[in-house]
C-alpha angles and dihedrals in degrees: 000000000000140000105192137253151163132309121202139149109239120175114227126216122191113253123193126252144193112202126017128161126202129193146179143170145211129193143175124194104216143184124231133161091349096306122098125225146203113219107198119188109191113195118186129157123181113212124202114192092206134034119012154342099024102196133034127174114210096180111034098200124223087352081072106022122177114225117200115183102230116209085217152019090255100148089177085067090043098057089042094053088052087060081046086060098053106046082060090050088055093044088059097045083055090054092042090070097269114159088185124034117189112191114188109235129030137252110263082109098071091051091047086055086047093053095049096052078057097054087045091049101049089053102050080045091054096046110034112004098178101057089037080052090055094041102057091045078055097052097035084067098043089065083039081069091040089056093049084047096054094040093053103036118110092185116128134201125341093002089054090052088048091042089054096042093056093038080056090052088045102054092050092043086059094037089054094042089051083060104045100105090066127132123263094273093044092043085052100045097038103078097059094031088055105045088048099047090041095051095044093047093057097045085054085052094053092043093056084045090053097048095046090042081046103049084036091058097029099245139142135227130201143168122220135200138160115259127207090198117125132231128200120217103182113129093017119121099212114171082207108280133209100242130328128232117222107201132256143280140191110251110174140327123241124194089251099047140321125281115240124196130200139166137237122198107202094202091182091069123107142250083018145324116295126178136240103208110211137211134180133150116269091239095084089055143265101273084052092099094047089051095048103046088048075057095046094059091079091061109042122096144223090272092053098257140109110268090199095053086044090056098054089042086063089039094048100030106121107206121179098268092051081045099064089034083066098050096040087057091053095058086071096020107034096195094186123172088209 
């Protein structure tokens, strides 16, 4: 759903840049011995473009998977706690010293996730208001505790990833054993109620503690893709740019800040140009999409991607055979979020 917006032809030079981060993510939800699972693979690296190291990975992707046991095969709840994952991964990269933090992916599944709790929520209203009522006091404090969790932590990396995914288990166990005593249709309407407002809630939370450490530490943070869209050039004298910025649109509206979405033509790809579509959140300003993506050309190939982001894909990608490698190592080393 858009907003609307503005749409504009802007040429892009490339600028120069100290510290960027870039991060990605894969994940499978399985099924092993009659419990599902959710196989999470982080993968994070922090460049420098002077000094060294160079490089330094701060999630180092299947060859240090996280493994959540899920209650059920909600994939819903899977994909959002991946975006979980990486807001904390780009949380980390903020506090690592990166002046510039690209996430693969973008951010519509959080309002997916958003739009779902609603849904949930109208429906619990609608049927039994006074437990609904109860429940959400209950989980509102539960991501009270999150939020203390996130600001006092000094973990870095993989282990911050592994202390805020168990902070997240925790607040819901406690949220779901304060309501145990409900009646047969609140019994019955917590559970999913609870993991989604609870997961939602902490991902708002690291979203507002991205956006204060960011703008604390000047730095911006911004979500890539691949687009399919199409752009015409007729009529227009270019002296071959770099890349061209194609202006920006409204794309949602979070309770934090709006979602803004842009787009970057990359015209020295071959075989031919194909676009990076862009989203950040408004609050680090309107000109954020053109300067990253000046930033973004020293990092795109020949073929018109991001040789960084290619790299962790490789790096994080959980294929069936990582996959049982993983499981066969649990059965000596569990490495359980809950």
């Amino acid at each position: 759903m858009r907003l609307g917006g503005e749409r504009y032809l802007v040429e892009i030079r490339r600028s120069s840049w100290d510290t960027v981060g870039f991060l990605c993510g894969d994940y499978r939800v399985v099924r092993r011995g009659g419990s599902t699972y959710g196989v999470y693979s982080p993968s994070a690296v922090l460049l420098r473009a002077r000094g060294s190291p160079r490089a330094t990975i701060r999630a180092p992707g299947s060859e240090r998977p996280l493994v959540v046991r899920l209650d059920k095969e909600d994939r819903g709840f899977a994909s959002a706690l991946a975006e979980f994952i990486n807001l904390v991964q780009a949380l980390d990269l903020v506090r690592a010293g990166a002046e510039w933090v690209f996430s693969e992916g973008e951010l519509a599944k959080l309002q997916h996730l958003s739009l779902n709790v609603a849904g949930a929520a109208k429906l619990w209203e609608r049927l039994e208001a006074e437990s609904f009522y109860r429940a959400e006091r209950v989980v509102e404090e539960s991501i009270g505790g999150f939020s203390e969790t996130v600001a006092r932590t000094e973990e870095e990396g993989f282990r911050l990833i592994g202390l805020l995914a168990k902070a997240l288990f925790d607040s819901i166990a406690e949220a779901l054993s304060a309501l145990k005593d409900l009646g047969h249709c609140g019994a019955y309407l917590a559970p999913q109620y609870v993991y989604g407002r609870a997961l939602e809630g902490a991902c708002l939370t690291l979203l507002r503690v991205l956006v204060r450490e960011s703008k604390e530490r000047d730095a911006g943070v911004v979500w890539v893709k691949s687009s399919t869209s199409t752009i015409s050039l007729r009529g227009r004298n270019l002296a071959k740019p770099l890349a061209l910025y194609v202006g920006r649109e409204l794309l949602w509206m979070t309770s934090t800040a709006e979602v803004v979405t842009c787009e970057v033509w990359c015209l020295e790809a071959r075989p031919f140009p194909t676009p990076l579509r862009l989203s950040y959140l408004s609050t680090f300003g309107k000109s954020l999409g053109e300067d990253a993506a000046s930033v973004l050309l020293s990092f795109v190939d020949r073929g018109g991607s991001l040789a960084p982001l290619r790299t962790l894909e490789r790096k994080s990608r959980l294929s069936d055979k990582v996959l049982e490698r993983i499981f066969r190592a649990m059965l000596k080393h569990p490495r359980m979020a809950r």
